[in-house]
C-alpha positions in Angstrom: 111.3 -7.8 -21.8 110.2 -11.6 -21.9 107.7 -10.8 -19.1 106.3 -7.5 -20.6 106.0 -9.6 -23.6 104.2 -12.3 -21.5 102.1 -9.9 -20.2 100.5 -7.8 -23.4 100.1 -11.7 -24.7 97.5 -12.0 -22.1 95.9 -9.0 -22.6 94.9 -9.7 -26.1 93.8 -13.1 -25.4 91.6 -11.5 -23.0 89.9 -9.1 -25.3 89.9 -11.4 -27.5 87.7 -13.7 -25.2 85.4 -10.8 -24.4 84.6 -9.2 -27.8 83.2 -12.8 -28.8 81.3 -13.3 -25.7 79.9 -9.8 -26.5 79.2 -10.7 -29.9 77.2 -13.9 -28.1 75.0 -11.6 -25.7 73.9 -9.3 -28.5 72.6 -12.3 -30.4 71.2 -14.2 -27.6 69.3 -10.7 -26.9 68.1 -10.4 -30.7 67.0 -14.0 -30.4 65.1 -13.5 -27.2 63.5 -10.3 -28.0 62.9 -10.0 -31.2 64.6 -6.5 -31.9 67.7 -6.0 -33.2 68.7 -3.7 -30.0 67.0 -2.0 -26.8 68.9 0.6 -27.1 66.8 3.0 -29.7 70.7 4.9 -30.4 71.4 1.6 -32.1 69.0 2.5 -35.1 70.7 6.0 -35.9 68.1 7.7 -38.1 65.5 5.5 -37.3 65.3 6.6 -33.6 62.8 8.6 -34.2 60.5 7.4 -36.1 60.9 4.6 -33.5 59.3 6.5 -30.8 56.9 8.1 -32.7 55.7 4.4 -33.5 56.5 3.4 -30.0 54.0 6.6 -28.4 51.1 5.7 -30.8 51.2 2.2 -30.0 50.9 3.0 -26.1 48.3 5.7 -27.2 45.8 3.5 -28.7 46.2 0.4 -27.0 44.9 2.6 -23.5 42.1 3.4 -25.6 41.4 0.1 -27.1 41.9 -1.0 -23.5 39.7 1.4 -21.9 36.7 0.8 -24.8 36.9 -3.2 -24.0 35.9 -2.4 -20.3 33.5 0.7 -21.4 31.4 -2.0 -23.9 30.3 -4.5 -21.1 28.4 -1.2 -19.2 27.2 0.3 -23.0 26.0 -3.3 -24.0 24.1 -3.6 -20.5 22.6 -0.1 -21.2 21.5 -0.9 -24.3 19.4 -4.2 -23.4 18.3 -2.3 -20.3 16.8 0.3 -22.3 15.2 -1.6 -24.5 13.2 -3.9 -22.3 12.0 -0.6 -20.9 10.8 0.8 -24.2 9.1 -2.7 -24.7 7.2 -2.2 -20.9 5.8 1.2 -22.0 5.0 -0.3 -25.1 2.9 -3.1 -23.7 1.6 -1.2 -20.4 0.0 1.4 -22.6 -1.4 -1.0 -24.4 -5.0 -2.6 -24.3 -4.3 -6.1 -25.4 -2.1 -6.5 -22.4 -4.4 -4.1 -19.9 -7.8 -4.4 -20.8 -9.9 -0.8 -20.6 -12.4 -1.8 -18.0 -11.7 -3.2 -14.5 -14.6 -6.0 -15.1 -17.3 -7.3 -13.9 -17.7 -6.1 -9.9 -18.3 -9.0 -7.4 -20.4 -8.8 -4.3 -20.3 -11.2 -1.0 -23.4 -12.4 0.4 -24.7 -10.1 3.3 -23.8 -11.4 7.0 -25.9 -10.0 8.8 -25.0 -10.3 12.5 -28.1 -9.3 14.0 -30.8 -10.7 11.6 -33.7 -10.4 14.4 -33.1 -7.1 14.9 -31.7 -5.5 11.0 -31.6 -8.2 7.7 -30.5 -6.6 4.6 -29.4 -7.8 1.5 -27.4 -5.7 -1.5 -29.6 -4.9 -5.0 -26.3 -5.7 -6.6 -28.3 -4.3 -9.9 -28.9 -0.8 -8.9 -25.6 -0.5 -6.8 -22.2 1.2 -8.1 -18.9 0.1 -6.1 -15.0 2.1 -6.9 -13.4 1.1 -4.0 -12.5 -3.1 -3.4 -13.4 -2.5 0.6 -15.5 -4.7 3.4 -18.8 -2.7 3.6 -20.2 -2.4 7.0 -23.6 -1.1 8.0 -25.2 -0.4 10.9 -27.9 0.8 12.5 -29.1 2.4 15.9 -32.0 4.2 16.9 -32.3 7.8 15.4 -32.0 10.6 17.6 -33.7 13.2 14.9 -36.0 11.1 13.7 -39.6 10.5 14.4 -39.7 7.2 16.4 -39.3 4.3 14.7 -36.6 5.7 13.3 -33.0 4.3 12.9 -29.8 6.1 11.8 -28.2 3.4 9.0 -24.6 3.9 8.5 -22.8 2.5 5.5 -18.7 2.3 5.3 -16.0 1.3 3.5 -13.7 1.2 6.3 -11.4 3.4 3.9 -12.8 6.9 4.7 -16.2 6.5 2.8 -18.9 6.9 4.5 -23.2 7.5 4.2 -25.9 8.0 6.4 -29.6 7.9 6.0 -32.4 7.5 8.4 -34.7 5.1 7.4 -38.1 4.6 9.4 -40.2 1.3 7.9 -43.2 1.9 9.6 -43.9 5.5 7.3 -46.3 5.6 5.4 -46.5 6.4 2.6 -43.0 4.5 2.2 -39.5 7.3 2.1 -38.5 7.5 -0.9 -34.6 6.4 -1.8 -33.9 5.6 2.2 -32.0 2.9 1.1 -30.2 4.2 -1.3 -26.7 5.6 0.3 -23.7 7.4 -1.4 -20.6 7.1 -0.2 -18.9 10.4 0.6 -14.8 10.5 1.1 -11.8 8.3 0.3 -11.3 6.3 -3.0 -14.7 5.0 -2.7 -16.2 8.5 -3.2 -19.2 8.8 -5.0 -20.0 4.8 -4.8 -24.2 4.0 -4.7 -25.1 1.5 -2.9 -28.8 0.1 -2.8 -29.5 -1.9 -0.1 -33.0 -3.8 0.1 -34.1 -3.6 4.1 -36.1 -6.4 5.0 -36.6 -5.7 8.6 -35.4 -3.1 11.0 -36.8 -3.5 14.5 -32.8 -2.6 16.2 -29.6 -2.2 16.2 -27.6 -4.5 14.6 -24.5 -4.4 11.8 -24.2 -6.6 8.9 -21.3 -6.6 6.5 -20.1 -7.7 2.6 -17.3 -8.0 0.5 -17.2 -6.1 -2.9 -13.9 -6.9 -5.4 -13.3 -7.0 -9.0 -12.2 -10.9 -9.4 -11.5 -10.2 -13.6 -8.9 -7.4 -12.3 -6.6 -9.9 -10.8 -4.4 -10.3 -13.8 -4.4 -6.8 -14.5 -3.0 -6.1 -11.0 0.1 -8.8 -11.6 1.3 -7.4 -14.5 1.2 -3.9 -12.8 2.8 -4.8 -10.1 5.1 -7.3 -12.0 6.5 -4.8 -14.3 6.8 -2.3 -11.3 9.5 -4.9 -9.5 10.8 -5.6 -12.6 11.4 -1.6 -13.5 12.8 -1.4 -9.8 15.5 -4.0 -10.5 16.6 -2.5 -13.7 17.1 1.1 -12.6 19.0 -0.5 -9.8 21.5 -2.5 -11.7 25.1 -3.0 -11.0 27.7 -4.2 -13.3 31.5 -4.1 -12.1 32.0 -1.5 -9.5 28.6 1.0 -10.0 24.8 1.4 -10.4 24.5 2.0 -14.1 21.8 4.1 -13.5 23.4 6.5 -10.7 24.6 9.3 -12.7 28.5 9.7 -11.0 27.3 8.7 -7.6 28.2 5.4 -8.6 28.3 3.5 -5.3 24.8 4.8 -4.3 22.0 2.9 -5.3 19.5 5.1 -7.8 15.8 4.5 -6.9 13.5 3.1 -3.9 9.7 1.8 -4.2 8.6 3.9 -7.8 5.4 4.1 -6.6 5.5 5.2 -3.1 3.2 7.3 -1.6 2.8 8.7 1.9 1.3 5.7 4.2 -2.4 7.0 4.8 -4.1 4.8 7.4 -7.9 5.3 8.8 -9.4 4.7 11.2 -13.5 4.3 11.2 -16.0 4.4 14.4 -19.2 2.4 14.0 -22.3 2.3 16.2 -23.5 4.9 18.7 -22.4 5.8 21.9 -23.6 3.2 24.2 -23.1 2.5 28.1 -20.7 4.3 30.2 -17.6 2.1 31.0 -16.5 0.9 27.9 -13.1 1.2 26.3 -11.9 2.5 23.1 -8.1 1.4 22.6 -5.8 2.6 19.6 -2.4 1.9 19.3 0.3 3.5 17.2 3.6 1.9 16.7 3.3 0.1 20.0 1.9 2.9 22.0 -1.4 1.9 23.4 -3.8 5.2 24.2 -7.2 4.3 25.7 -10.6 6.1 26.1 -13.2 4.6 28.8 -16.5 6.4 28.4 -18.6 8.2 30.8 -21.8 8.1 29.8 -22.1 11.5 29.2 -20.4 12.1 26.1 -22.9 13.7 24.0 -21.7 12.0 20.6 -19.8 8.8 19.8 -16.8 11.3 18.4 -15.6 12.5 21.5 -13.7 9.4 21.8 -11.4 10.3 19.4 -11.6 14.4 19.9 -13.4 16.0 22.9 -13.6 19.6 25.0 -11.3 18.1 27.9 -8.6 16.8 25.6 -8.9 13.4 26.7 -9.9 11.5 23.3 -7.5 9.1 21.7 -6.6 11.4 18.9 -5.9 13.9 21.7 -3.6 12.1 23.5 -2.0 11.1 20.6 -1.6 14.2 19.6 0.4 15.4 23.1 2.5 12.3 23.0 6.0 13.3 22.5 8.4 10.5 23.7 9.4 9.9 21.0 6.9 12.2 18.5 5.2 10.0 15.8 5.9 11.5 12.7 2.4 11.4 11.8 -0.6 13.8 11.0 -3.7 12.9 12.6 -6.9 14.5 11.4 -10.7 13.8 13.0 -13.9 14.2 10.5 -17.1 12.3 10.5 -15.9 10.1 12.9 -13.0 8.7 10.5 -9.7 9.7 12.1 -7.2 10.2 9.2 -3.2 9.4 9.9 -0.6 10.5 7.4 2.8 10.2 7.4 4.8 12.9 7.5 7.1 11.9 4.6 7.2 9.3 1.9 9.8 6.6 3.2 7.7 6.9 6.9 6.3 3.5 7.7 3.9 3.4 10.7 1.4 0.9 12.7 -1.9 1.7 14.0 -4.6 -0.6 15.3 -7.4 -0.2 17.1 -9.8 -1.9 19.3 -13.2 -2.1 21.3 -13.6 -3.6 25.0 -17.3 -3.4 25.5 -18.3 -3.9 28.9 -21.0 -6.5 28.5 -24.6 -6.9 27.2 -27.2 -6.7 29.4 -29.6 -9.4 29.1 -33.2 -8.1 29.4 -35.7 -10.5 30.0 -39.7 -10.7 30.2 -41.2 -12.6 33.4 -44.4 -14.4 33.8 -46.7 -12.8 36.0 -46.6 -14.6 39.2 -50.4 -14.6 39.5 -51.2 -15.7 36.0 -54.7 -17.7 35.8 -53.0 -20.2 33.2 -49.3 -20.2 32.7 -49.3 -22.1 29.8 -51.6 -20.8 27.9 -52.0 -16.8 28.6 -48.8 -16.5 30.9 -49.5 -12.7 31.5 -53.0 -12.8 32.3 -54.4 -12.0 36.2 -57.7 -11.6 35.4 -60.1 -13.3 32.7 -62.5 -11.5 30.5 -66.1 -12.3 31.5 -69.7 -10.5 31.1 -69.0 -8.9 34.2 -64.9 -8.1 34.3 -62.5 -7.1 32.1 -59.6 -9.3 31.2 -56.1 -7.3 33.2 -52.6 -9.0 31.5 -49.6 -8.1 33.4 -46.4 -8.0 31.8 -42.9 -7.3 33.4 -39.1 -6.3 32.0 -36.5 -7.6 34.3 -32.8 -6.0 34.3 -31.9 -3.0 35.9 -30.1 -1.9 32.9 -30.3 -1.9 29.0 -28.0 -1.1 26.3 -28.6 1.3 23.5 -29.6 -0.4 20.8 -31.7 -2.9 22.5 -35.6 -3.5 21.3 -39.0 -4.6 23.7 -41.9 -5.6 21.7 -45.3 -6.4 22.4 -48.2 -7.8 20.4 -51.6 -7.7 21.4 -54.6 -9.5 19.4 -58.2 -9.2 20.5 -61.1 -11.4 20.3 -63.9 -9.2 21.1 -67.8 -10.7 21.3 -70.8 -7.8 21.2 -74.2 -9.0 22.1 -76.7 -7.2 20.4 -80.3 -7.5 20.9 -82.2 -9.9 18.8 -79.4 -10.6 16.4 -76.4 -13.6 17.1 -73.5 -12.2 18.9 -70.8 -10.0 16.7 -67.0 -10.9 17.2 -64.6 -8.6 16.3 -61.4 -9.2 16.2 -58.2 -6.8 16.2 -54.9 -6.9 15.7 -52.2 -8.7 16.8 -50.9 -5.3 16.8 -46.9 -4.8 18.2 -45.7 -1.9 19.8 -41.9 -1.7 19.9 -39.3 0.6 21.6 -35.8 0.8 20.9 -33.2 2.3 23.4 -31.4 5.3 21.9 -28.6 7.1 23.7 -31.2 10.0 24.6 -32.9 7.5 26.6 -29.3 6.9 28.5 -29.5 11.2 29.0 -32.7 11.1 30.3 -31.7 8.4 33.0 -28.9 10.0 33.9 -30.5 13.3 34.4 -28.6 15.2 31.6 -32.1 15.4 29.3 -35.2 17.1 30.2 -38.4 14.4 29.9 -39.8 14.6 26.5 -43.4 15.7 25.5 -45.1 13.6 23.3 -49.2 13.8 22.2 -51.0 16.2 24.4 -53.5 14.0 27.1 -50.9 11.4 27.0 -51.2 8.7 29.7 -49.6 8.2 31.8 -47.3 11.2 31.8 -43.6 10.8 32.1 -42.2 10.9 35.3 -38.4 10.8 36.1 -37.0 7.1 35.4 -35.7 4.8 38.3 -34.3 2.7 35.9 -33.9 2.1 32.1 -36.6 -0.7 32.6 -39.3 1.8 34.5 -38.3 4.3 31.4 -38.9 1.3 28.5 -42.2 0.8 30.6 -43.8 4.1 30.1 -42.9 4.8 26.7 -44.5 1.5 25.8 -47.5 2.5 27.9 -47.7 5.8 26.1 -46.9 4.3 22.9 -50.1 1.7 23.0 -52.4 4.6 24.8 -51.4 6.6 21.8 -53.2 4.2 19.3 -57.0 4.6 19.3 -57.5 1.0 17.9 -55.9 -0.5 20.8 -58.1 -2.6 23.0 -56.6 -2.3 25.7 -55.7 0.5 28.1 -51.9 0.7 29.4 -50.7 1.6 33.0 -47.9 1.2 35.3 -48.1 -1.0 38.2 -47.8 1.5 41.0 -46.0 -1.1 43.4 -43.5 -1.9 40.4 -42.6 0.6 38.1 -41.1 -2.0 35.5 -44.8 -3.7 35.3 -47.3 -2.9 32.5 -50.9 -3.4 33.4 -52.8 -4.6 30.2 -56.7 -3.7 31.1 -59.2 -4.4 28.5 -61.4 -1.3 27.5 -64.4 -3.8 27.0 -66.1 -6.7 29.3 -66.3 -9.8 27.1 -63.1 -8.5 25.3 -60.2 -11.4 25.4 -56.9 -10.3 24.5 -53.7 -12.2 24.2 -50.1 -10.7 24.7 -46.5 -11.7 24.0 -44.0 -10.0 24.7 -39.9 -10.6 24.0 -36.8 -8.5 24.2 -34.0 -8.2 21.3 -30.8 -7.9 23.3 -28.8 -6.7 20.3 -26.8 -4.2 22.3 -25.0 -1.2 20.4 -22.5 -3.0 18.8 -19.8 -0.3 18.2 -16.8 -1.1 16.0 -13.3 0.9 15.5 -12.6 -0.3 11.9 -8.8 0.2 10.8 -7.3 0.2 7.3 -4.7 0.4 5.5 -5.2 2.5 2.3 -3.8 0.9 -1.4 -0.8 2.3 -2.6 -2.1 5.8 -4.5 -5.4 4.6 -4.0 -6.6 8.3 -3.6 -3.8 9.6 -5.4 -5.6 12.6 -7.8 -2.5 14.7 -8.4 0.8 13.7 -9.9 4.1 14.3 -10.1 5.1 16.3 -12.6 8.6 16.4 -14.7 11.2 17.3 -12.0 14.4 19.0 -13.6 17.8 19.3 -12.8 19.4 19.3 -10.3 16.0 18.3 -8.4 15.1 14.9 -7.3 12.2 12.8 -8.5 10.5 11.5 -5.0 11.7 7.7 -5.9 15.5 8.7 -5.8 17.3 6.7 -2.8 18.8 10.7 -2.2 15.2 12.3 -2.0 15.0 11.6 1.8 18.1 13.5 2.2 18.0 16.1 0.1 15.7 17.2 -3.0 18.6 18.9 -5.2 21.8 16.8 -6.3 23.1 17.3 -9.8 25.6 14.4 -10.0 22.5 12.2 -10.3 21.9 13.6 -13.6 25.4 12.9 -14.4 25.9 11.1 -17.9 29.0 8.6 -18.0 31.5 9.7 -20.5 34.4 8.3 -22.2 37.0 9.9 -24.6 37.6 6.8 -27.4 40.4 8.7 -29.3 42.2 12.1 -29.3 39.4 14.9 -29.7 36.4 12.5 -29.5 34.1 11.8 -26.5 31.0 9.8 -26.5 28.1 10.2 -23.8 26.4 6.5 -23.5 25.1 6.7 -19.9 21.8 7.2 -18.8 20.9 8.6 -15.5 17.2 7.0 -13.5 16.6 10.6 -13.5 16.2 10.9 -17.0 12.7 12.6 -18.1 11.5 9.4 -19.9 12.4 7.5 -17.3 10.3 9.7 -15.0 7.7 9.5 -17.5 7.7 5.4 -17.5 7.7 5.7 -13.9 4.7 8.4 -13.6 2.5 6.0 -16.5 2.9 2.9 -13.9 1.7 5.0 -11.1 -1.3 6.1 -12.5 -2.1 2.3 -13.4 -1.5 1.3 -10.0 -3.9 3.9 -8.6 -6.5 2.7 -11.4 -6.2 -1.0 -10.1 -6.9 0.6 -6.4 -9.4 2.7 -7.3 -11.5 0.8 -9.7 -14.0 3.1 -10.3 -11.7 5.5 -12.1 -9.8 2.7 -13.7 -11.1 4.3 -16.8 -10.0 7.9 -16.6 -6.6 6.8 -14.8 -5.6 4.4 -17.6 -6.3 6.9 -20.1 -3.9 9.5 -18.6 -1.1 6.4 -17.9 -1.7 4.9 -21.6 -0.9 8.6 -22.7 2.3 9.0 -20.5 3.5 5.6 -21.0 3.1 6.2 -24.8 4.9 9.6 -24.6 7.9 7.6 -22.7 8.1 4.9 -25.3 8.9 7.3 -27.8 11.4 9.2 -25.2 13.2 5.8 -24.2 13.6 4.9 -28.2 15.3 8.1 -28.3 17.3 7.7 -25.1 18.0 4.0 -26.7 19.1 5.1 -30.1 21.7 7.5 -28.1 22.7 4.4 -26.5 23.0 2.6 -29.8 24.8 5.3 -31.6 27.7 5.6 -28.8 28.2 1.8 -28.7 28.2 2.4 -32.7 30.9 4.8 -32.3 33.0 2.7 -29.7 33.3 0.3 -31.9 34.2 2.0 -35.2 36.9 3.9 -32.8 37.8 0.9 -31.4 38.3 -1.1 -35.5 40.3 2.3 -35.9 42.7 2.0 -33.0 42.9 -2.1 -33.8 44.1 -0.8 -37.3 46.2 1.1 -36.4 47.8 -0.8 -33.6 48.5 -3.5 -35.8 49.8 -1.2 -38.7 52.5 0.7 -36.1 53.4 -3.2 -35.2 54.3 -4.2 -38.8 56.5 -1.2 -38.9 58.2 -1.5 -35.3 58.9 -5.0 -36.8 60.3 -3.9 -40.0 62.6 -1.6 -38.3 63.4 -3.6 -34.8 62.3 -6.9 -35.9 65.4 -9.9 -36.8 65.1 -12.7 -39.0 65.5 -15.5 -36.1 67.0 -17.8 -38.7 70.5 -15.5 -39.5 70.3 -14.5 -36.0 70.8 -18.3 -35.2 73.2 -19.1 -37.4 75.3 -16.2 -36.5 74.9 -17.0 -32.8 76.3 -21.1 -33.2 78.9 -20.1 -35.2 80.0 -17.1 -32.5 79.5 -20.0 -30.1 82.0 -22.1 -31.6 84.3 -19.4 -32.3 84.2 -18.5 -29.0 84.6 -22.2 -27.8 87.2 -22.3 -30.0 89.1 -20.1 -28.5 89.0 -21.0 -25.6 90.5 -24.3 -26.3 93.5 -22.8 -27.9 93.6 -20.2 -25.6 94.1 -23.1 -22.7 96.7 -25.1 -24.8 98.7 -21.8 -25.1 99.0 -21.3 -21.3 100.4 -24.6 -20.8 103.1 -24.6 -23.6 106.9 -24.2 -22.3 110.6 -24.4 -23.4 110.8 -27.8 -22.5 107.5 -29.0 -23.8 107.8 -26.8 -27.4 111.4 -28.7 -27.7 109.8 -31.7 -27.2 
């Protein structure tokens, strides 16, 4: 019995032990938490309304949550969108873009061959579009009467004007000088050249820009970077702009345009033997002519498929993805799509001038004072001047003149003698490519003025040819004084005989080695710089062309994606705003048209009017967009007030119902501490009481 006794003793001691170190957890819990128990049992008819509170809280704080990270992106939008209201507000206005491009600026001429062509611009009665380098030049006309030259005036951008001008006419032609431009952005340019001589070939060249459009073409293109780097921003993890394709970056260069490069051929065809070289991303193609070629184009396109453009075009390895067209001697190359970049250049190897000279006649009486004559003029004789071309060949485009003056004395019968003087009249030639035919056999001889002497005969050389058109050429004139011949043991001498004894004549003569000076000019067009037609509106779920995706398809609807977020239970808001939007595309189309305007200055007036009326048509559009961006953001953060509300109203009643007062809690906990402490002590003395030690 004693030990059964013993034994239940120390069971209650234990529970007694355990029940307060219970007691001693549940308070240190309360104390520690906050909340009177974890366990939602423990509130009885409270539970609950415990979790309902418990739910809502979880509820809104994911939306509050989620609306905190949503407002960075909203807040962005709403700046972004503003500053682009603000750029359509002050590129469609004329304050900031002035309606006219200015006042046109025009280079001094450089005339490269001033003895044989010197022009100058009448800057006055001249209309310029196009900022280009204008390049004229000249060659002997092959449809005109003689005398005749063929001027060409370029732009070197697809413009381009011919007129044949002959100074010698008379009565003078009438607007000769005045050349339009046909083709390119330059179309319909006047330009009014004052010629002061023309005697051969030769090319001069100018500068025309508009120096007052300079600011004008910063802002353009300042705002177009700047548009570029809005539609493409990133905040966090996405493009704000991308719709849902949020990795993929929204737009490309906003005013792209297909790369249009030309290419212009200058001068006449010249000697057989030179090269024409154009090269296309790295590919060199080269044309050496013949001599033969019956126009200057058959270097680019030609019957036997051997002209530059020709072999471009059979090139395959690899294919250039670019369209070549020939016209007018411009060759046109277009690439195939938008994002196509491509190189052409383009060169000409001429194969050397030929340097024609005059020599003195061997046999001259007084070489330095009448270096050509043989024979002096006397009572008796007639004065015979010899005068000789040296160089077996001659290039198109090259000029021999001769001047001849005569002192003639008549003696008439009881009267002092009569002197008459003529002249100095000079006779000039200028080699043409017919000439180069007719050497070569592949032209018949031409027929000039019936009687003519001497009569052709087949040239031995270009020099023999030059020799007996100039001999024709001064026979021809009935006020010459002297008769022309050809030296009939050398064909490249002209014998000078006078028609009268007592008649003294003096010739010079001198050679203008100008030399065709052909020319493959190549340039770059401006960006939309003959841009007539524009995009229009593109719709869902097709792409505008400046979309990153347009290269790989043209439809994709999740660019037009708007973000979305639901803020509560039942309410969404739409606050994103896809590059794709139609005032977007609007803002985008306005800046074109102002960047064709500053390439194209001579419909910067028509193409700002149609960019100030888009641009003002996407101001009002972007507001709109803006105010839907401004009404979401609104709505976020009324929803968001609402969910703080109530977040902090379910807290205050979680706390009334959970909560402890920390104070009581404690108290209560020291003085189950010391209880418990307590017994423990006594619990210890007990186990070591016995029989002996209680007697004691």
């Amino acid at each position: 019995m004693t030990r059964i006794s013993s034994y239940g003793s120390y069971i209650n001691t234990i529970r007694t032990l355990t029940g307060g170190q219970s007691a001693i957890d549940d308070l240190s819990t309360q104390l520690n938490t906050g909340k009177k128990s974890q366990d939602v049992a423990f509130f009885g008819t409270q539970s609950q309304r415990l979790l309902d509170l418990k739910s809502e809280l979880v509820r809104r704080q994911a939306y509050s949550q989620t609306i905190d990270q949503t407002m960075t992106r909203v807040k962005s939008y709403d700046t972004l969108m503003d500053r682009m209201a603000d750029m359509a507000s002050e590129l469609s206005s004329t304050t900031r873009l002035p309606q006219g491009p200015g006042a046109t600026r025009i280079s001094s001429v450089t005339n490269q061959s001033a003895g044989a062509m010197k022009v100058s611009v009448d800057d006055i009665n001249s209309k310029f579009k196009a900022e280009a380098t204008y390049t004229i030049s000249a060659v002997p006309s092959q449809t005109g009467p003689k005398g005749s030259f063929d001027i060409t005036v370029t732009d070197g951008l697809g413009g381009r004007a011919v007129n044949t001008v002959n100074m010698k006419q008379v009565p003078p032609q009438v607007d000769a000088d005045r050349f339009t431009i046909s083709g390119g952005p330059g179309d319909g340019a006047v330009i009014k050249l004052n010629i002061e001589s023309l005697e051969g070939s030769g090319i001069s060249s100018f500068d025309v820009s508009w120096p007052d459009m300079a600011s004008t073409r910063e802002v353009i293109r300042g705002m177009t970077v700047e548009l570029e780097s809005l539609l493409n921003e990133r905040v966090g993890d996405r493009y704000l702009f991308s719709g849902s394709r949020y990795n993929t970056k929204p737009v490309d260069d906003i005013v792209a345009a297909k790369q249009i490069t030309r290419t212009t051929l200058v001068g006449e065809r010249g000697d057989a033997g030179e090269t024409y070289e154009m090269i296309l991303n790295g590919k060199r193609f080269t044309y050496v002519t013949t001599g033969n070629e019956k126009s200057l184009d058959e270097v680019f396109s030609n019957d036997t498929g051997t002209g530059l453009v020709d072999q471009i075009r059979q090139f395959s390895d690899p294919p250039f993805n670019v369209t070549l067209s020939v016209s007018n001697g411009i060759v046109t190359a277009t690439a195939n799509d938008v994002k196509e970049k491509f190189t052409l250049t383009s060169r000409v190897y001429d194969n050397g001038t030929h340097e024609n000279v005059v020599l003195t006649a061997p046999d001259a009486v007084d070489a330095s004072q009448a270096p050509y004559t043989v024979q002096e003029a006397s009572e008796t004789q007639r004065q015979i001047d010899n005068v000789k071309f040296h160089g077996t060949e001659a290039d198109v485009g090259d000029v021999f003149n001769i001047s001849i003056g005569s002192r003639t004395i008549v003696q008439n019968e009881n009267a002092p003698p009569q002197v008459i003087i003529a002249g100095p009249t000079k006779y000039s030639y200028a080699i043409s490519p017919s000439d180069s035919d007719i050497l070569r056999g592949n032209a018949p001889l031409p027929t000039d003025a019936p009687g003519q002497v001497p009569s052709y005969t087949a040239p031995t050389s270009m020099s023999n040819w030059v020799a007996q058109r100039m001999a024709v050429q001064i026979n021809a004139d009935p006020a010459a004084s002297v008769v022309a011949s050809i030296d009939p043991a050398d064909d490249t001498k002209l014998i000078f005989t006078a028609k009268d004894v007592n008649s003294q004549f003096q010739t010079t003569a001198d050679i203008n080695n100008a030399g065709n000076q052909t020319r493959l000019i190549t340039n770059d067009l401006p960006p939309l710089a003959e841009q007539d037609t524009f995009e229009g509106i593109v719709n869902p779920p097709g792409l505008p062309f400046y979309d990153t995706d347009f290269a790989k398809s043209r439809e994709v609807s999740a660019a037009y994606d708007i973000a979305k977020l639901q803020v509560d239970d039942g309410l969404s808001v739409n606050y994103g705003v896809s590059s794709n939007d139609p005032a977007i595309q609007k803002l985008v189309s306005g800046l074109r048209r102002l960047t064709a305007a500053i390439n194209r200055p001579g419909d910067y007036g028509k193409l700002m009017e149609e960019g100030r009326n888009l641009l003002t048509d996407a101001q009002n559009q972007l507001r709109g967009v803006h105010s839907r961006v401004v009404n979401a953001a609104a709505t976020m953060d009324n929803t968001q007030s609402r969910h703080q509300d109530a977040i902090a109203k379910a807290q205050g009643e979680l706390a009334n119902i959970e909560g402890i007062d920390q104070n009581e809690v404690a108290v209560r906990l020291q003085s189950a501490m010391s209880t418990q402490q307590a017994s423990y002590t006594i619990t210890g003395r007990m186990q070591s009481l016995s029989l002996i030690n209680f007697l004691a």
